[in-house]
C-alpha positions in Angstrom: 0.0 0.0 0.0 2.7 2.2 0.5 4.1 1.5 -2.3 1.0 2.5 -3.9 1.1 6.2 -2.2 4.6 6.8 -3.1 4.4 6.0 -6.8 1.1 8.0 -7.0 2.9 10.9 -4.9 5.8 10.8 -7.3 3.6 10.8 -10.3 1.5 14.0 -9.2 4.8 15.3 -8.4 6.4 14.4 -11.9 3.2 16.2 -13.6 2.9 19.1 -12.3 6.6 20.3 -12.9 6.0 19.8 -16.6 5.6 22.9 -18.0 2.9 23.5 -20.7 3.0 26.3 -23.3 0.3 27.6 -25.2 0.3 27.6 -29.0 0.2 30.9 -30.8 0.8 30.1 -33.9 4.6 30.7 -34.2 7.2 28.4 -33.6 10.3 29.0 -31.2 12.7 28.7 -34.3 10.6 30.7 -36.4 11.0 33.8 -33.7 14.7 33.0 -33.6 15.5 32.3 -37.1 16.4 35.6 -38.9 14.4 36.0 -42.0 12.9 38.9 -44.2 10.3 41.0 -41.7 7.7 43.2 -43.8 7.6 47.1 -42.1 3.8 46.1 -41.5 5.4 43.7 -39.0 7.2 46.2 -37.4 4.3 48.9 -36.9 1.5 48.9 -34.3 -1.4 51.1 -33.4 -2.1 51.3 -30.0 -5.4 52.8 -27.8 -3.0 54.7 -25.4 -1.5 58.1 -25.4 1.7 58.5 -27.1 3.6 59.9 -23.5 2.5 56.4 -21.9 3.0 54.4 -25.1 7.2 56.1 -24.5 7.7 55.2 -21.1 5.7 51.6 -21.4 8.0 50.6 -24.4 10.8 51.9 -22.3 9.9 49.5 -19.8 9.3 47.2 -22.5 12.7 47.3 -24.2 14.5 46.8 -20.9 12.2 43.8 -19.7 13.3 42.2 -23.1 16.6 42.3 -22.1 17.6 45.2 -25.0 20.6 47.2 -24.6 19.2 50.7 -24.5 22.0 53.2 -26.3 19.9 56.6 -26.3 16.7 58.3 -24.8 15.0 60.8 -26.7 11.9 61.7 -24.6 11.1 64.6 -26.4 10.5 63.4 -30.4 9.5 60.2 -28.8 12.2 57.8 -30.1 14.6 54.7 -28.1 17.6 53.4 -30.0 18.1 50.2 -28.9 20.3 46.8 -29.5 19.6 43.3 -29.9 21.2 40.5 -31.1 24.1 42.7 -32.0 21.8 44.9 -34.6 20.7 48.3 -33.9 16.8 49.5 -33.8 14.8 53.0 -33.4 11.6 52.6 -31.7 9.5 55.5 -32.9 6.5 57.2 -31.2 4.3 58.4 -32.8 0.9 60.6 -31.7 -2.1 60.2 -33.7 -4.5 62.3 -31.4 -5.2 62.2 -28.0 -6.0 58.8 -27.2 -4.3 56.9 -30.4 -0.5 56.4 -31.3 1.4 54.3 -33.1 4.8 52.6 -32.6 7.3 51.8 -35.4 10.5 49.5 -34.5 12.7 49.9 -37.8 16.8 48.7 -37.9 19.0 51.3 -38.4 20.6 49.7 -41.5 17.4 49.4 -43.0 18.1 46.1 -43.7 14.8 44.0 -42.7 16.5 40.5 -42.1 16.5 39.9 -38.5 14.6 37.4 -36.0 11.2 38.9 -35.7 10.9 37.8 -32.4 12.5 41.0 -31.4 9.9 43.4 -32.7 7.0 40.8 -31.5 7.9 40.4 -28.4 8.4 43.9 -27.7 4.8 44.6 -28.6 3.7 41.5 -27.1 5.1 43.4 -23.6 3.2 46.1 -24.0 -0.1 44.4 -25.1 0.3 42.4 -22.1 1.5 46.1 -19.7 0.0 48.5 -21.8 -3.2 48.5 -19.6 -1.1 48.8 -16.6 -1.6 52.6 -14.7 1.4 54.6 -14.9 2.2 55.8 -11.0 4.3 58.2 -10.2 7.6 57.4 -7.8 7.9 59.5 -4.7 11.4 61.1 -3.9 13.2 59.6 -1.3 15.2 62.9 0.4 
């Protein structure tokens, strides 16, 4: 009987550290894989203003892991590395409640792994609802 309990206790142990992913229609290889990206790709529209649509894909860039090289807060654009290429993330206001986001190479050369520019926007699809708060100074 206690045999019984152990091997049962093992294999409810064995399952539940399996991890299960969700299919989403792209592969792991095909996210890793460089290959020609079209610029329609590369551009979003988002239902936020364009001041929060900055700072979240600030936030966005640096949960990805992205070497940030430059800041530009006030024509809205973050030059940014990954997998040793260069990219500008582009702000851009449409009115008051609508922007758009454009994450272009440098080079202007459009072969790269498109899981760079999906799962930056896939961060803030996921954050983008998120309220921004403000940090109090600590004296």
């Amino acid at each position: 009987m206690e045999r019984i309990k152990l091997f049962l206790l093992s294999l409810v142990l064995f399952i539940s550290s399996q991890v299960c992913f969700a299919e989403d229609g792209i592969s792991m290889s095909t996210l890793v894989t460089p290959q020609n990206v079209s610029f329609s790709t590369c551009t979003r529209n988002y239902i936020m203003p364009a001041d929060k649509l900055f700072y979240v894909a600030i936030a966005s860039a640096n949960a990805n892991k992205f070497t940030i090289d430059e800041v530009q807060s006030k024509t809205g654009y973050i030059l940014f590395t990954a997998v040793n290429k260069q990219f500008l993330a582009s702000v851009l206001k449409k009115d008051a409640t609508h922007s758009q986001l454009k994450i272009t190479p440098t080079n202007g050369v459009y072969y790269f792994p498109p899981g760079i520019v999906l799962n930056f926007f896939r961060y803030i699809e996921l954050n983008g609802a998120t309220p921004l708060a403000e940090i109090p100074v600590v004296n």
